[in-house]
N, C-alpha and C positions, 0 to 999 in steps of 0.2 A: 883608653878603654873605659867603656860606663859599666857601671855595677849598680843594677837597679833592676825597675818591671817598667814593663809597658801592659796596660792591660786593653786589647783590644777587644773589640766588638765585631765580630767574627757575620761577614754576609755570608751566605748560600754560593755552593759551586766553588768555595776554598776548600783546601784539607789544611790541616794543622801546619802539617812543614810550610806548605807556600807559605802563610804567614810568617814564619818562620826563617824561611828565603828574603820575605821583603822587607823583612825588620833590617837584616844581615844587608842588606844594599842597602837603608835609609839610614841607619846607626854606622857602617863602614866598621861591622866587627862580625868576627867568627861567631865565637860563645855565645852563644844565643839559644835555650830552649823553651819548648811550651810545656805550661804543666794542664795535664787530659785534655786527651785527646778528645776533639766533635769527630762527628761524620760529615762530610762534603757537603751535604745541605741543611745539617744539624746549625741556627744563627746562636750568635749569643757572646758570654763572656767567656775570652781564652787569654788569661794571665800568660806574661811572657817577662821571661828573666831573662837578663844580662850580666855579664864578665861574673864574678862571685857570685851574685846571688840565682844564679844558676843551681850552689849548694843549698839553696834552701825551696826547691821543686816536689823535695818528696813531703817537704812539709803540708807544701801547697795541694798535694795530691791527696793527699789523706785526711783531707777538712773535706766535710759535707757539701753538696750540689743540691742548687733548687732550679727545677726546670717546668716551665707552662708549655704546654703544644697540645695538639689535638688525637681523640682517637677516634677513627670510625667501624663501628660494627657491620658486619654484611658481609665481608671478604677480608683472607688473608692472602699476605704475598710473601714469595720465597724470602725476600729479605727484610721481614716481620716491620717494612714500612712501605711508604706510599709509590715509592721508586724501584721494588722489587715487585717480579712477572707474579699473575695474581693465580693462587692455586687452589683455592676450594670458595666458594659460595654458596650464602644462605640468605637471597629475598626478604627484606624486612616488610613487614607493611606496616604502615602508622600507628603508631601507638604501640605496637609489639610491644616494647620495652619501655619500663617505665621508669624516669629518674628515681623513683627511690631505691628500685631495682640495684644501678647503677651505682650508686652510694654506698648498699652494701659491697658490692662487690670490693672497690675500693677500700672500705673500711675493713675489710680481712686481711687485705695485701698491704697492711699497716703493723710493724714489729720487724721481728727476724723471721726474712721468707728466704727459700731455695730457687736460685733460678737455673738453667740450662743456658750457657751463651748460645747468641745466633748463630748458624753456619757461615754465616758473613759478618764475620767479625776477626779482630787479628789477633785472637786467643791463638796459640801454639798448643798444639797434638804433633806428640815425637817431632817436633824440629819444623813442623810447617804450618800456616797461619789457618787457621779455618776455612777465611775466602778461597784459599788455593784450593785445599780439597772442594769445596763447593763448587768453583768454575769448572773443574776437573770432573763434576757428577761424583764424585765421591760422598759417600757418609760415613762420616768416624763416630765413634764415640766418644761424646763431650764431657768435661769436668765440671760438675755442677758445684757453684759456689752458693756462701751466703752471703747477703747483704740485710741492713735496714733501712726499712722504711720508716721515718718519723712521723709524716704528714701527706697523705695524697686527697685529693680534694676535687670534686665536680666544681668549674666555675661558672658554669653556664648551661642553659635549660639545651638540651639536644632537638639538633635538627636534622629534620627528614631530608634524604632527597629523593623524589620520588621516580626520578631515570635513573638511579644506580639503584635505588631499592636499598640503599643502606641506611645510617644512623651516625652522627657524629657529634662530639659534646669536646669542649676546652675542659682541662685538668691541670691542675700546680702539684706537683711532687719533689717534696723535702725527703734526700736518701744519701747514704753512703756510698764511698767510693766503691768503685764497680760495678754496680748498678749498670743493668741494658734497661734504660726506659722503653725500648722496641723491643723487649721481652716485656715488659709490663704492662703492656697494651694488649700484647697476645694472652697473658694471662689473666687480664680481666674477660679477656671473650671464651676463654676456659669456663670461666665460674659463669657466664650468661650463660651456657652451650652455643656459643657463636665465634665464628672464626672473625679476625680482628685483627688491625696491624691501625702504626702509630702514622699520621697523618700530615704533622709538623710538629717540630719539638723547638724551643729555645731556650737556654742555659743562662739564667738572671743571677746566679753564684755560684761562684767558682775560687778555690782559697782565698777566702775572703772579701772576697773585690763583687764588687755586684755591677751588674746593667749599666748603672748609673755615673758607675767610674771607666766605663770601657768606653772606646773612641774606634771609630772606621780606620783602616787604612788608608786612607785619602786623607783622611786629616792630620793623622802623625805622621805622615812624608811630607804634609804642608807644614809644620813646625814642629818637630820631633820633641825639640827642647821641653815643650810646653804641657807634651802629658809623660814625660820622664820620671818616674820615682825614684829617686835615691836610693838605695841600699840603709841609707843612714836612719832616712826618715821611714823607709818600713819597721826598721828596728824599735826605731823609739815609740811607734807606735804602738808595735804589740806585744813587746818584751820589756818584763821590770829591768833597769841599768842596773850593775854589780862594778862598782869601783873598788878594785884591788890595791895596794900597795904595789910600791916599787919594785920589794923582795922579789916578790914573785911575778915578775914581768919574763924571766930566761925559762920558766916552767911554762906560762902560760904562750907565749911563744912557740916554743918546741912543744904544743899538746899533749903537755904532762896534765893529769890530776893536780888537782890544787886543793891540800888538807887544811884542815881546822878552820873549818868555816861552822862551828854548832851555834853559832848566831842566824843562819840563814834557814830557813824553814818552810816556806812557802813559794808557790809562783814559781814553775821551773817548767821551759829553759828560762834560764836569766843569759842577759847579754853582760858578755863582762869585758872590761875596761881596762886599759892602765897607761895612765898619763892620758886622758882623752883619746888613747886608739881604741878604738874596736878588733876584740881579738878574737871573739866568737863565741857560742852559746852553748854554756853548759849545763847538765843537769846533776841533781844530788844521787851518789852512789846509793845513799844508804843513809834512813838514819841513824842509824848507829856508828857510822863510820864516820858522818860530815865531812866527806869529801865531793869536791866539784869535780864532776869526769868532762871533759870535751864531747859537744854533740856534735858542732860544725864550727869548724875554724873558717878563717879570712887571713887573709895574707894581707895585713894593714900595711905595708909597704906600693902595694899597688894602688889602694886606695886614697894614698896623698895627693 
């Protein structure tokens, strides 16, 4: 079994799992999951762990996303982007709207903003996904969350089109996880008074991994081997090593707490070690206590 990522580059007209499916017939193993979910026509980076490092997804989830795509002003659609039935219009004409206009707008919906998820989305209300009620003509009442935005940014002067009578302009957006960028579109045409939905979106980072490191499907079933990341080497990459003593090899083991570490003080999770295994990532209780607690173990016997 591999214990690693694959980090694909996700085309249009997949969802998550199929990726997920084809890893699972190209690697010839079960364990296999994605960390965040796209939308079916959402392109971009979709990190995908293998056998152990499957344990470290939630890590992967809860690292910031940057994503560039388009928003056009003139018309919203039931599913606040380009491929949902379009439900209110408002005629632009040339010039209406002026990129500086734009800018602000964006520059408000930068900090901590509240959003409403889509009705097409698979938030759960009492036990059932949003989409459901929404196919169903139903409307519930939604759980409005917060997220951050760090960075959202016009990249490109807007262009008319004068048969749809709308507006569209390219945007880069640095945000926290849960984040509906297809809400983020619709509430920049909130603050224009203009209905709005997101037009194309692609996801250039995602737990760490950027555009750059992700690869198609077609090319890791042509050599699998070749864009495989180890488990090991993500470790050493973004965790300080903690080489333990012998003693406590049957503690760290059995993911006991491991005391009297008041030498260690910074940089946590550390990966910790004994005898060159990798036994998993701990963080400090307390300082006062200088005890290592277990965040995510490994089962170093699988990994020989």
């Amino acid at each position: 079994m591999k214990h690693g990522f694959v980090i694909v580059n996700k085309s249009a007209g997949l969802t998550s799992h199929d990726c997920v499916g084809k890893l699972r017939r190209i690697f010839h193993q079960k364990r296999i999951g994605h960390s965040g979910t796209l939308d079916p026509n959402v392109t971009g980076v979709l990190p995908l762990a293998l056998g152990q490092a499957t344990k470290l997804i939630e890590l992967l989830v809860d690292s910031g996303k940057i994503y560039e795509g388009d928003i056009c002003l003139g018309y919203s659609t039931t599913t606040e982007d380009v491929w949902g039935e379009i439900v209110e219009r408002c005629p632009l004409v040339l010039g209406q709207i002026k990129d500086e206009k734009i800018d602000q707008a964006l520059k408000s919906l930068t900090g901590e903003i509240e959003q409403i998820p889509p009705m097409y989305s698979a938030v759960k209300v009492k036990g059932k996904r949003l989409y459901e009620y929404a196919r169903a003509g139903e409307e519930v009442e939604r759980p409005r969350r917060h997220v951050v935005i760090e960075d959202f940014l016009r990249l490109s002067k807007s262009s008319y089109d004068a048969e749809k009578k709308c507006l569209t302009f390219s945007f880069r957006v640095s945000c926290s996880k849960g984040t509906y960028v297809r809400t983020l579109a619709t509430q920049v045409g909130e603050l224009l008074g203009l209905p709005a939905h997101l037009s194309r979106l692609c996801r250039l980072k995602s737990g760490g991994f950027s555009l750059e490191e992700s690869h198609s499907i077609a090319s890791i079933e042509e050599n699998p081997e070749a864009y495989f990341i180890p488990l090991q080497v993500y470790i050493e990459k973004n965790f300080k090593s903690l080489d333990i003593p012998f003693e406590f090899q049957k503690l760290a083991c059995n993911g006991a707490p491991l005391p009297n570490f008041a030498h260690i003080s910074d940089s946590f999770p550390r990966a910790v070690y004994v005898e060159g295994k990798l036994i998993g990532l701990y963080t400090l209780s307390s300082e006062e206590e200088k005890t290592l607690r277990p965040f995510k173990m490994f089962d170093w016997r699988q990994m020989v």
